[in-house]
C-alpha positions in Angstrom: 94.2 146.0 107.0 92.7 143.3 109.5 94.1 142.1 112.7 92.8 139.6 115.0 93.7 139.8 118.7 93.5 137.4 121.0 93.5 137.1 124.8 92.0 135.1 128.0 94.8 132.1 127.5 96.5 131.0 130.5 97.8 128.1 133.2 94.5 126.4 135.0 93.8 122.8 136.5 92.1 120.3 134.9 88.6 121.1 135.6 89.2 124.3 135.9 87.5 127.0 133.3 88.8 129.1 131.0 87.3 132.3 128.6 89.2 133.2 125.4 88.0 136.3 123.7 89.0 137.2 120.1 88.6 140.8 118.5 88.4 141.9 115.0 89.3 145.3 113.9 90.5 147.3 110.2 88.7 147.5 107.0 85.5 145.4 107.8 82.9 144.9 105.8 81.4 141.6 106.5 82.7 138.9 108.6 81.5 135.5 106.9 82.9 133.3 109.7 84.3 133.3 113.0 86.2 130.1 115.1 89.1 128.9 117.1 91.6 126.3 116.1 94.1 125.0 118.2 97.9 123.3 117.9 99.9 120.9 120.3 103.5 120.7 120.1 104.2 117.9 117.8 100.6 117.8 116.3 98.4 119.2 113.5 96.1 122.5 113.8 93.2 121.5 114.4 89.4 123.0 114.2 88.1 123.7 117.6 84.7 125.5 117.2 83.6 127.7 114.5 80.1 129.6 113.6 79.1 130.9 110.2 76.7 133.3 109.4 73.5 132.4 111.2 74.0 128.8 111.1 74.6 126.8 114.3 78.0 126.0 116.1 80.0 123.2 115.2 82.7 121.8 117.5 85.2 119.1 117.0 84.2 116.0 118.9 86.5 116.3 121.7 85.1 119.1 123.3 81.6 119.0 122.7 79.6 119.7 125.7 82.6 121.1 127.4 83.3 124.0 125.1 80.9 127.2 124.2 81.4 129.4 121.4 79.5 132.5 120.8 79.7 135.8 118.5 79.1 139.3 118.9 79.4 141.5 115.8 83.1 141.5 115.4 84.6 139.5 118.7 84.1 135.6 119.5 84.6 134.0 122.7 84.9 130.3 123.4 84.0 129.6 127.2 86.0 126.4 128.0 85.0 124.5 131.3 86.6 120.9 132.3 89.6 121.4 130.6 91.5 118.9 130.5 95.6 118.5 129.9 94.9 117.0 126.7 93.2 120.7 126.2 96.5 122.1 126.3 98.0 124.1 123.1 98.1 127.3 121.3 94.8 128.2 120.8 94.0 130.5 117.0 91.5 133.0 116.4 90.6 132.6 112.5 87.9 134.7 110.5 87.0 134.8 107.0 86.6 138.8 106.2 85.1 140.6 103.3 86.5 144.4 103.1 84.5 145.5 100.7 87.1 144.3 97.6 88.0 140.8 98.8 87.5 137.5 100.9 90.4 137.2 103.1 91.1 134.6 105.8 92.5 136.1 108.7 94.5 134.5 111.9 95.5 135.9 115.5 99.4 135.3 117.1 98.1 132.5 119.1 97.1 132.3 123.1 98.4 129.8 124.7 96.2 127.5 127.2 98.2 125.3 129.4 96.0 122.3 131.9 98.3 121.1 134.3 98.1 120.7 138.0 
């Protein structure tokens, strides 16, 4: 058994900075990737930033330069400065996890971000 938990969301001002931090925990083996999607009412999930094995980061477009992700054994964080209200939705920790029988993909409950002033 795998979980994912999530936490760091919250309300800020556009500009403002927020850190979301993403755990993994359970049977373990290898974690082949790491990332963070994210939904808006009324829209599709979308990839946010992701990292995979030793390769580097890749981000979608619209937060490139603005967005940071990073990795440590089995937790990822994505630092996220000048938000901006577009920024807003549910943001998802997703990893792909061998334990030892099986490649699983694996998904947190959601944080949500909310830029508003």
């Amino acid at each position: 058994q795998v979980q994912l938990v999530e936490s760091g969301g919250g309300l800020v001002q556009p500009g403002g900075s927020l850190r979301l931090s993403c755990a993994a925990s359970g049977s373990i083996f290898n974690i082949n990737r790491m990332g963070w999607y994210r939904q808006a009412p009324g829209k599709q999930r979308e990839l946010v930033a992701v990292i995979t094995g030793g390769l580097n980061p890749i981000y979608v477009d619209s937060v490139k330069g603005r967005f940071t992700i990073s990795r440590d054994k089995n937790t990822v964080d994505l630092q996220m400065r000048s938000l901006k209200p577009e920024d807003t939705a549910v943001y998802l920790c997703n990893a792909e996890i061998f334990d030892g029988r099986r490649v699983s993909d694996y998904w947190g409950q959601g944080t949500q971000v909310t830029v508003s002033s």
